[in-house]
N, CA, C and O atoms as a GROMACS GRO file, in nm:
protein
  448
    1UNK      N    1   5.034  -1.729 -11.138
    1UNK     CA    2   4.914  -1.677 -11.077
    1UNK      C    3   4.864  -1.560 -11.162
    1UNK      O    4   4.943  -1.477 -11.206
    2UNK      N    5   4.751  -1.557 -11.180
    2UNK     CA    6   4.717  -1.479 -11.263
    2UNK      C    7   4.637  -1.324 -11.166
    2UNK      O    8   4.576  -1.320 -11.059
    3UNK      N    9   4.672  -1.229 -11.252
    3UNK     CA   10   4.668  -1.080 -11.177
    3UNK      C   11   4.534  -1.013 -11.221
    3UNK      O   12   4.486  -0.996 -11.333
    4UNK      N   13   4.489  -0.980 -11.095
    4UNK     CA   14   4.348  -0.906 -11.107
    4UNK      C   15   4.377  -0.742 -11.083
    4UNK      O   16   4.459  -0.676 -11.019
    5UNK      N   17   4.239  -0.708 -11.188
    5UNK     CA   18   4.302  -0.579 -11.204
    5UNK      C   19   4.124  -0.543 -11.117
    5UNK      O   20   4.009  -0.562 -11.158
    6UNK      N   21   4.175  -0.487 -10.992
    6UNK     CA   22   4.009  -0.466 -10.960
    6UNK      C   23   3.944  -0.307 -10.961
    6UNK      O   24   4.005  -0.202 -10.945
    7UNK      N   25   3.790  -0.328 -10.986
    7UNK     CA   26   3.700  -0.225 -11.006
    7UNK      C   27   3.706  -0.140 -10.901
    7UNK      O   28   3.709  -0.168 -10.782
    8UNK      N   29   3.709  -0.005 -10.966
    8UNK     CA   30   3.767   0.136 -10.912
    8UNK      C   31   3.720   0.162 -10.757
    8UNK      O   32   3.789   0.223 -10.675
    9UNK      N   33   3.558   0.090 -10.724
    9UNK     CA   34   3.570   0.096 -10.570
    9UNK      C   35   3.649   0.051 -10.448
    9UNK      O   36   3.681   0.098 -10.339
   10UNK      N   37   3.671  -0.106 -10.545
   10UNK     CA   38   3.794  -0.151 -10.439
   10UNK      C   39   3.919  -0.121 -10.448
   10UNK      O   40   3.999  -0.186 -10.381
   11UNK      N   41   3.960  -0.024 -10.526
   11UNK     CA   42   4.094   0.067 -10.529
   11UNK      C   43   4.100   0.207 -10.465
   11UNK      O   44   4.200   0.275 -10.443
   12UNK      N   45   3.969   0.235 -10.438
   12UNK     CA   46   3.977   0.351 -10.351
   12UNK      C   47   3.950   0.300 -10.201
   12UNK      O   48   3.949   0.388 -10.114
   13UNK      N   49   3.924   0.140 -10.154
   13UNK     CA   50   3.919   0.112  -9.992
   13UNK      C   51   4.008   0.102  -9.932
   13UNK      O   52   4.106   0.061  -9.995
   14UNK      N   53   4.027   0.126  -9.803
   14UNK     CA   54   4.138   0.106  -9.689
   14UNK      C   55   4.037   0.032  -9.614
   14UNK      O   56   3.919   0.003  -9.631
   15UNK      N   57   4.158   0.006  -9.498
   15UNK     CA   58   4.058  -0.081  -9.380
   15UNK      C   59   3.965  -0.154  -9.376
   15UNK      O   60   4.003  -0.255  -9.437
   16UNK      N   61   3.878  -0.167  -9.347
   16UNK     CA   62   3.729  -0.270  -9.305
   16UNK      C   63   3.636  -0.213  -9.395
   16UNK      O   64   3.653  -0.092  -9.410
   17UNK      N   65   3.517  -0.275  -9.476
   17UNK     CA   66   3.428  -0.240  -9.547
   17UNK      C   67   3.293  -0.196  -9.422
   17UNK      O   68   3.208  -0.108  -9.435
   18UNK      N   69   3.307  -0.259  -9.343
   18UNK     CA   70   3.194  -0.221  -9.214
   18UNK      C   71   3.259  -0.250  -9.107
   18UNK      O   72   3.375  -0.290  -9.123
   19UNK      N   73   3.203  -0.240  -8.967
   19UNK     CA   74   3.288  -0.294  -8.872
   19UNK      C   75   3.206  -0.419  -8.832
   19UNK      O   76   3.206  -0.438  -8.711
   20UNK      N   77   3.148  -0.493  -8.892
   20UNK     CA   78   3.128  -0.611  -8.874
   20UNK      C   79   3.180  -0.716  -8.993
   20UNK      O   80   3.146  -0.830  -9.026
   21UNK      N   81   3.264  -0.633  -9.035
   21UNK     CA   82   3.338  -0.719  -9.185
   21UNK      C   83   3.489  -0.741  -9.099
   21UNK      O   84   3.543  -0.658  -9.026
   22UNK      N   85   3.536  -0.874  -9.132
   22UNK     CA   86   3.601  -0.921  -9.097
   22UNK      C   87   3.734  -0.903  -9.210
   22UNK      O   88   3.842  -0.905  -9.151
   23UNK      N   89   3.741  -0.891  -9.314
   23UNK     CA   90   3.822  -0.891  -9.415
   23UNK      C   91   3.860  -0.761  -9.457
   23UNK      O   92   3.766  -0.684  -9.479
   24UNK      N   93   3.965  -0.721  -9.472
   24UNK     CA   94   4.042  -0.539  -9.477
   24UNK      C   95   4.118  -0.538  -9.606
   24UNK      O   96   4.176  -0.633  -9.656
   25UNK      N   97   4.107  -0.414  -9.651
   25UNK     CA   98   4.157  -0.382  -9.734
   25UNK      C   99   4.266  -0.271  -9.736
   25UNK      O  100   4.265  -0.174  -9.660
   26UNK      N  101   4.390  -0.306  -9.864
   26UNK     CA  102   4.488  -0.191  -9.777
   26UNK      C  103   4.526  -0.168  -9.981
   26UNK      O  104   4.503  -0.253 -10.067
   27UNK      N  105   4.573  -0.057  -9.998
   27UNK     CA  106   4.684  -0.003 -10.142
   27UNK      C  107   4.762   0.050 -10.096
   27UNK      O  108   4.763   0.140 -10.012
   28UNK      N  109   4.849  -0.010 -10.158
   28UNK     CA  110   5.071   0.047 -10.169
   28UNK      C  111   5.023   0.173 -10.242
   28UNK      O  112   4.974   0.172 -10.355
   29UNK      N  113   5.036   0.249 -10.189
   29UNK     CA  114   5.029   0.397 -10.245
   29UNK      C  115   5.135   0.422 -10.368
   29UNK      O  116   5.115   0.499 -10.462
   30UNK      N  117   5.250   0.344 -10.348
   30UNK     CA  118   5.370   0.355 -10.436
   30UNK      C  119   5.362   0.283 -10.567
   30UNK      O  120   5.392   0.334 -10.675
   31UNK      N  121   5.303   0.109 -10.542
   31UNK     CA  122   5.260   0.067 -10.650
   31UNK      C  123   5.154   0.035 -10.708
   31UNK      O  124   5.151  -0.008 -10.823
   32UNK      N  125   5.015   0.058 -10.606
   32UNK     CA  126   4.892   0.078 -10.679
   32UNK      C  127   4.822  -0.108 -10.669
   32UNK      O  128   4.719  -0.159 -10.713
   33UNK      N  129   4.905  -0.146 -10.614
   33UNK     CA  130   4.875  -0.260 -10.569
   33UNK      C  131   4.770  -0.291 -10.455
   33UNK      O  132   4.793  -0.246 -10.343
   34UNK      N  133   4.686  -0.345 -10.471
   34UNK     CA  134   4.553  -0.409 -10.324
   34UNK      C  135   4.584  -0.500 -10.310
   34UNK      O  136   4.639  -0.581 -10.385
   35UNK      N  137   4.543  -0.507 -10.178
   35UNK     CA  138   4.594  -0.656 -10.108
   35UNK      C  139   4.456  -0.664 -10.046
   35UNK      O  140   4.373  -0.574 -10.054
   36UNK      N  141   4.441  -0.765  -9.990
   36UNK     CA  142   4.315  -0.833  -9.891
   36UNK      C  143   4.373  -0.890  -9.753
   36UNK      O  144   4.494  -0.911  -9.742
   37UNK      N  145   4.296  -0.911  -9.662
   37UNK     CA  146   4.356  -1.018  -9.565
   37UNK      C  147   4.170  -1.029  -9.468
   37UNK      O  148   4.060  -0.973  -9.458
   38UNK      N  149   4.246  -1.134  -9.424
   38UNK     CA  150   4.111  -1.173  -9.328
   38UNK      C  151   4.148  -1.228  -9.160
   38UNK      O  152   4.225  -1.319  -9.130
   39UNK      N  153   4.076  -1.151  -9.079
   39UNK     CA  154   4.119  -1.142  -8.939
   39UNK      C  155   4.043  -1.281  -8.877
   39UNK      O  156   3.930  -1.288  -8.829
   40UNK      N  157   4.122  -1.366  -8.891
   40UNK     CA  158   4.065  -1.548  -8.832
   40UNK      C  159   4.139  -1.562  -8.673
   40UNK      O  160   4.255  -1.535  -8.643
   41UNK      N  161   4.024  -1.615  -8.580
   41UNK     CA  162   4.027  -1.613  -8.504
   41UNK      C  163   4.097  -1.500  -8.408
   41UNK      O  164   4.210  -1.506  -8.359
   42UNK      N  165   4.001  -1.394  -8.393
   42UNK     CA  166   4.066  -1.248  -8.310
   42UNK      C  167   4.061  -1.321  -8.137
   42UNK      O  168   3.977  -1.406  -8.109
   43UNK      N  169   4.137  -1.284  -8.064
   43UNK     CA  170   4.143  -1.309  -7.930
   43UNK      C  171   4.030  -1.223  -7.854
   43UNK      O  172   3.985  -1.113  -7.885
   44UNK      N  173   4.008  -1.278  -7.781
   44UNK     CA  174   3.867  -1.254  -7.667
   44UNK      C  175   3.952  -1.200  -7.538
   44UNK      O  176   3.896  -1.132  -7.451
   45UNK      N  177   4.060  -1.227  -7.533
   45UNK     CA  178   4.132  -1.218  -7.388
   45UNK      C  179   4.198  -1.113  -7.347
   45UNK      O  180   4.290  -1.081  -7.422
   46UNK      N  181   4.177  -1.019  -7.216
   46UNK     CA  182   4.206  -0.918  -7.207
   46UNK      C  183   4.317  -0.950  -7.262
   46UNK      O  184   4.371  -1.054  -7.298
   47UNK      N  185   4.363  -0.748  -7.264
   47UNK     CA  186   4.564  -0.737  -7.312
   47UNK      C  187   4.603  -0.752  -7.171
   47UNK      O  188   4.570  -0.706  -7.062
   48UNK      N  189   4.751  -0.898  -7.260
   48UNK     CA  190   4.824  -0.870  -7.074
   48UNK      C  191   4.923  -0.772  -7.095
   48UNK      O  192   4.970  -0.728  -7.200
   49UNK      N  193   4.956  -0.736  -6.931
   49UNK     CA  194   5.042  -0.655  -6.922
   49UNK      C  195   5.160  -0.598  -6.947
   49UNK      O  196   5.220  -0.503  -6.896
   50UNK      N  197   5.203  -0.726  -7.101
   50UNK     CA  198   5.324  -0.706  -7.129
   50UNK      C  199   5.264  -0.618  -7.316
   50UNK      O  200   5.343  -0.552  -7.384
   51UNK      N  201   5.149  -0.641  -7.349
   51UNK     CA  202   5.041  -0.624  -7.440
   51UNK      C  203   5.048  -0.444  -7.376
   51UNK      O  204   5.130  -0.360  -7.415
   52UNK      N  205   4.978  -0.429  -7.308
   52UNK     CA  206   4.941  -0.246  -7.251
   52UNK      C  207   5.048  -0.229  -7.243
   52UNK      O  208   5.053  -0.166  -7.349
   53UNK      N  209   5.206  -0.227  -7.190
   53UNK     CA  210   5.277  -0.160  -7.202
   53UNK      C  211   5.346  -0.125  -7.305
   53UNK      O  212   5.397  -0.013  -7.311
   54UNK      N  213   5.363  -0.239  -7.429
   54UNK     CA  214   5.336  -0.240  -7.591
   54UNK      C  215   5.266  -0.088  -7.650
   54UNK      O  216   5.313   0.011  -7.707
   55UNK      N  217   5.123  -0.131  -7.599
   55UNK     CA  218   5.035  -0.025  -7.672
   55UNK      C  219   5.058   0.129  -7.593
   55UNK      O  220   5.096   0.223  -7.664
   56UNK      N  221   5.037   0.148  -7.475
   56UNK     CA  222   5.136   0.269  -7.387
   56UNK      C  223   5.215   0.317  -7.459
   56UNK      O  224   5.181   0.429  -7.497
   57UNK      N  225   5.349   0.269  -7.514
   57UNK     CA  226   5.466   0.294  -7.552
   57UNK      C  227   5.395   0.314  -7.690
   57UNK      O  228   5.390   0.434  -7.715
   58UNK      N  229   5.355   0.260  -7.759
   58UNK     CA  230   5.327   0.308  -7.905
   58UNK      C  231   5.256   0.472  -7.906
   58UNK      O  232   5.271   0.569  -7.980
   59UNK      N  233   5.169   0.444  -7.780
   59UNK     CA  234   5.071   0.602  -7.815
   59UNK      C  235   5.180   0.683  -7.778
   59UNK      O  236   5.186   0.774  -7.861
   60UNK      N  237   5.296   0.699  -7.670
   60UNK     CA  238   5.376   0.749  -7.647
   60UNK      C  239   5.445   0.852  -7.770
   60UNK      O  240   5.447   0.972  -7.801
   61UNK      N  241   5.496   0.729  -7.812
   61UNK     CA  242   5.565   0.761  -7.949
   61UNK      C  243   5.478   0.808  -8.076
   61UNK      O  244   5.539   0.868  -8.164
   62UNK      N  245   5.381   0.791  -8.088
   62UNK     CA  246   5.295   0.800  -8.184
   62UNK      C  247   5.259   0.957  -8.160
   62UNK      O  248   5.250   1.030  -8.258
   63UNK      N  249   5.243   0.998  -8.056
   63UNK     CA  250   5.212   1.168  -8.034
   63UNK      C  251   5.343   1.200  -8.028
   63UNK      O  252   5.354   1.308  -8.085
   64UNK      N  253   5.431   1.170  -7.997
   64UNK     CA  254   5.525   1.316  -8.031
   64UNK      C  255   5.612   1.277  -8.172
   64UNK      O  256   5.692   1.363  -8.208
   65UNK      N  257   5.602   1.154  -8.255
   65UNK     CA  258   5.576   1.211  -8.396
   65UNK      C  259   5.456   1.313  -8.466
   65UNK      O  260   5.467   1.399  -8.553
   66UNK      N  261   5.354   1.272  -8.399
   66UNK     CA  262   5.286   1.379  -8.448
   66UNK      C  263   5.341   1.532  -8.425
   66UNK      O  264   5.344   1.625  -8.505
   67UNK      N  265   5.380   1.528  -8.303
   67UNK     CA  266   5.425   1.702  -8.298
   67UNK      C  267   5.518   1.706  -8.336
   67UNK      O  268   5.558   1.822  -8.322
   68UNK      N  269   5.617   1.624  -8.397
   68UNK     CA  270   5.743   1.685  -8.406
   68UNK      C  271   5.672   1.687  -8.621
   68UNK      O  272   5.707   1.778  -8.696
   69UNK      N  273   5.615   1.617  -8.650
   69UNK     CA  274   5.515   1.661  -8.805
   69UNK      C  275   5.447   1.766  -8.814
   69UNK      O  276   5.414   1.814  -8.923
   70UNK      N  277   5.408   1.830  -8.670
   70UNK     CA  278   5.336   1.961  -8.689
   70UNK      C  279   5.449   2.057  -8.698
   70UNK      O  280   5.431   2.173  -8.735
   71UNK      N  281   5.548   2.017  -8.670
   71UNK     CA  282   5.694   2.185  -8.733
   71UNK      C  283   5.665   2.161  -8.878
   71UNK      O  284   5.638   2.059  -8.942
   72UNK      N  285   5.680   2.284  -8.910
   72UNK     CA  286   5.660   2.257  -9.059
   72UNK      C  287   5.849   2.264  -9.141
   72UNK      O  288   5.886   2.238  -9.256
   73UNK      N  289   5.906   2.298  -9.051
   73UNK     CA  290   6.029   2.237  -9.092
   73UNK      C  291   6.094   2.138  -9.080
   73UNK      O  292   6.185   2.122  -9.161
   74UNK      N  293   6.072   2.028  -8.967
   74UNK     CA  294   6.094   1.906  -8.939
   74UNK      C  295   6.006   1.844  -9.022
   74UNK      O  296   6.072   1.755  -9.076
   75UNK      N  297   5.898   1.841  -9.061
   75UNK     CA  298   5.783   1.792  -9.151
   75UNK      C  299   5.866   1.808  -9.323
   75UNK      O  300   5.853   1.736  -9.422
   76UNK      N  301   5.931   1.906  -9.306
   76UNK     CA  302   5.989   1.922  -9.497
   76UNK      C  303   6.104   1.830  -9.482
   76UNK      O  304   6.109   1.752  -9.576
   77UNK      N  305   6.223   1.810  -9.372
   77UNK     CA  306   6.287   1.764  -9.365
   77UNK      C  307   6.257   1.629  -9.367
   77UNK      O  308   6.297   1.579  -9.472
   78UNK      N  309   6.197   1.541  -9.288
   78UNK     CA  310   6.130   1.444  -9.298
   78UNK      C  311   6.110   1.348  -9.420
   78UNK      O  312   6.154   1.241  -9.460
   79UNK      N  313   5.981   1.483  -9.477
   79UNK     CA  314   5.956   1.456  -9.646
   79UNK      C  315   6.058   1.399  -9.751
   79UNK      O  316   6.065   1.295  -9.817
   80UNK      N  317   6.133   1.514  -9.737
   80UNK     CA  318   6.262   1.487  -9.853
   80UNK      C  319   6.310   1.357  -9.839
   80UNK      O  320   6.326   1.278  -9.932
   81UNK      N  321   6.345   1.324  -9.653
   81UNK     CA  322   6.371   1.181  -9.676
   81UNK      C  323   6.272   1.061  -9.731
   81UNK      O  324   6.306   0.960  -9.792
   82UNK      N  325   6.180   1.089  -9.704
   82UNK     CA  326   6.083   0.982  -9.692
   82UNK      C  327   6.062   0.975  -9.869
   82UNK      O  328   6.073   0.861  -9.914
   83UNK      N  329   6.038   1.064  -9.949
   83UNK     CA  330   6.074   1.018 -10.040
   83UNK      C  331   6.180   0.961 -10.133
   83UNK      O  332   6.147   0.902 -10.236
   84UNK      N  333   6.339   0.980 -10.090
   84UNK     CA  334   6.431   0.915 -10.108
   84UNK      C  335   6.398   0.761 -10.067
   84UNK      O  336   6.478   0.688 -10.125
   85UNK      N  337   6.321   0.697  -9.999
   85UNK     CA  338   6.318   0.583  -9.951
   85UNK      C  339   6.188   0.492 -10.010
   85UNK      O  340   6.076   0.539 -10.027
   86UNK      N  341   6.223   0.362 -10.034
   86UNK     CA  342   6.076   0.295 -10.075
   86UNK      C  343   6.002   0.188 -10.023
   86UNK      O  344   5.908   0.119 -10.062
   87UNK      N  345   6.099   0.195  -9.887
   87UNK     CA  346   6.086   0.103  -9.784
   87UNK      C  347   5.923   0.136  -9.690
   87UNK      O  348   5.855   0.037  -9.660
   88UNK      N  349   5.880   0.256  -9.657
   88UNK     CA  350   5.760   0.284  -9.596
   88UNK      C  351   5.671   0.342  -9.740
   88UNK      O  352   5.715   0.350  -9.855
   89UNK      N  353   5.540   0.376  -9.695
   89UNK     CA  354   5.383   0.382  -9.765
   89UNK      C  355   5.404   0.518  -9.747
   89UNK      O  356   5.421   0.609  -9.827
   90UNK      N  357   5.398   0.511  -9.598
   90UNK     CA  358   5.361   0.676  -9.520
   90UNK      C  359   5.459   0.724  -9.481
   90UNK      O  360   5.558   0.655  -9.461
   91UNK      N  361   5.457   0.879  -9.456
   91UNK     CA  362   5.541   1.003  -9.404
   91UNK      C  363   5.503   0.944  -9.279
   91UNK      O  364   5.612   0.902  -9.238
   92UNK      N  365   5.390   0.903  -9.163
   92UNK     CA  366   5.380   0.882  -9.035
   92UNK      C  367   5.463   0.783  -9.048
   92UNK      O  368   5.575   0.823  -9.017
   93UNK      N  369   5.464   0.601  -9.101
   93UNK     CA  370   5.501   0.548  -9.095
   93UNK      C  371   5.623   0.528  -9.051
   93UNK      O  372   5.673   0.467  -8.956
   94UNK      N  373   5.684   0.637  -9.206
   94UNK     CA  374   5.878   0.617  -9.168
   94UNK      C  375   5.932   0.760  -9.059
   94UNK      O  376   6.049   0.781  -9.024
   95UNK      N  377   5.831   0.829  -9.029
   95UNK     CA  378   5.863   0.892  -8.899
   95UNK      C  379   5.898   0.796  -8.770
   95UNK      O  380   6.002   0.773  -8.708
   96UNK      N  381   5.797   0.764  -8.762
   96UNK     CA  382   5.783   0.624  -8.654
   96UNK      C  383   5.905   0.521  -8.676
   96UNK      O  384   5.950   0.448  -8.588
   97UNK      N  385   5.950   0.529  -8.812
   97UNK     CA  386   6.066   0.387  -8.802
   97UNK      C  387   6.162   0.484  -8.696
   97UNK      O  388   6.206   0.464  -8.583
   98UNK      N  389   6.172   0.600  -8.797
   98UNK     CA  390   6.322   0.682  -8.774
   98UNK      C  391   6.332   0.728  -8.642
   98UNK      O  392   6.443   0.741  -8.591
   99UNK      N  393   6.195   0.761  -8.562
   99UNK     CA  394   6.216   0.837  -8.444
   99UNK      C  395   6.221   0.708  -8.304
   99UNK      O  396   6.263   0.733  -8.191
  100UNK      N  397   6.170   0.577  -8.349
  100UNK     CA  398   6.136   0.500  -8.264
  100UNK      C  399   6.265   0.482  -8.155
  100UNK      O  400   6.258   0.484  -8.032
  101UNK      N  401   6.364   0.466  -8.226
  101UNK     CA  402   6.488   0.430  -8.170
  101UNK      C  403   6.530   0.555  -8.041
  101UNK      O  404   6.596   0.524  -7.942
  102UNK      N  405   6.486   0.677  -8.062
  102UNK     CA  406   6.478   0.803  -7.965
  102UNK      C  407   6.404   0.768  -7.836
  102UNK      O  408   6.404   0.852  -7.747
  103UNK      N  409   6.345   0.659  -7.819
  103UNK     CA  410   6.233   0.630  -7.724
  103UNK      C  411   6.273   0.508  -7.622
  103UNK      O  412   6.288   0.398  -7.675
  104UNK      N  413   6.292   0.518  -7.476
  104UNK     CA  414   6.294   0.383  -7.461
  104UNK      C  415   6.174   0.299  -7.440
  104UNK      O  416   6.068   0.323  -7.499
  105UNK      N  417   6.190   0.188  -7.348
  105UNK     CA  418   6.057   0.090  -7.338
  105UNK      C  419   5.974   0.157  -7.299
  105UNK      O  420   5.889   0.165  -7.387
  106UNK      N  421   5.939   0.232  -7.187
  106UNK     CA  422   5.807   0.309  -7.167
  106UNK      C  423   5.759   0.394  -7.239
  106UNK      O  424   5.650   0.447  -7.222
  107UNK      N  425   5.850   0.422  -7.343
  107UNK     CA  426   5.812   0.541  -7.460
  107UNK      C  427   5.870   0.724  -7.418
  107UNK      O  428   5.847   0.836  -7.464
  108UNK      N  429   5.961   0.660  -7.297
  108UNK     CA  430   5.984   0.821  -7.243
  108UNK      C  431   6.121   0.867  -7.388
  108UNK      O  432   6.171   0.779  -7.458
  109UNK      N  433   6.146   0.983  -7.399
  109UNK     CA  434   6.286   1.019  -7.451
  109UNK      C  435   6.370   0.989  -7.441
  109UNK      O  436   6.362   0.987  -7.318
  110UNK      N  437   6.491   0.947  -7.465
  110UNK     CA  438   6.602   0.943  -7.408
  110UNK      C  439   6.657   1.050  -7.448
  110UNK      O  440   6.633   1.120  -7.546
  111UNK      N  441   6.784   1.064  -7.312
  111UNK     CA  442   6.840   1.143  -7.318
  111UNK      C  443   6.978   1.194  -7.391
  111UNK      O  444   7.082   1.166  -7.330
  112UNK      N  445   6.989   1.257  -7.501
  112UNK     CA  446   7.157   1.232  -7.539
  112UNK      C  447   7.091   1.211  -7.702
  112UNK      O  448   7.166   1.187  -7.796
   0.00000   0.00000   0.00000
């Protein structure tokens, strides 16, 4: 397969070119690599309830990585790992791997 090397606008896009564009754009920050993808056939149907408690639990978790990124010493600590590793893109990302397991299904803390 032969490798495209593409023009500097589409190396600086993330996400959606409009929000009526169906096709997203993402770069590996690590290897400089673009990818494409295209969102075929999106669902029309509310989220069921096993869907919202999914997304619940993510915002859950998703804010108190954020605060535990706003210490600026948990944030250095963090760092250091996250660059030892080449498994995540993002510092949010591999927060979220590392802290997820701290959380149960509703996204509350656990204790211990």
């Amino acid at each position: 397969m032969a490798e495209i090397k593409p023009m500097a606008l589409i190396e600086s896009m993330k996400k959606k070119v409009c929000m009526h564009s169906d096709v997203y754009f993402r770069t590996n920050k690590q290897t400089g690599k673009v990818t494409t993808g295209k969102l075929c056939y999106p669902s029309n149907q509310p989220a069921s309830t096993q869907q919202a408690a999914v997304r619940s639990r993510f915002v859950k978790v998703a804010a108190a990585v954020r605060a535990i990124l706003a210490d600026p010493t948990e944030k250095a600590k963090l760092k250091a790992e996250f660059k030892a590793q080449h498994t995540y893109g993002s510092l949010f990302g591999y927060a979220m791997h590392k802290l997820n397991s701290n959380y149960d299904s509703n996204g509350d803390l656990i204790a211990g």
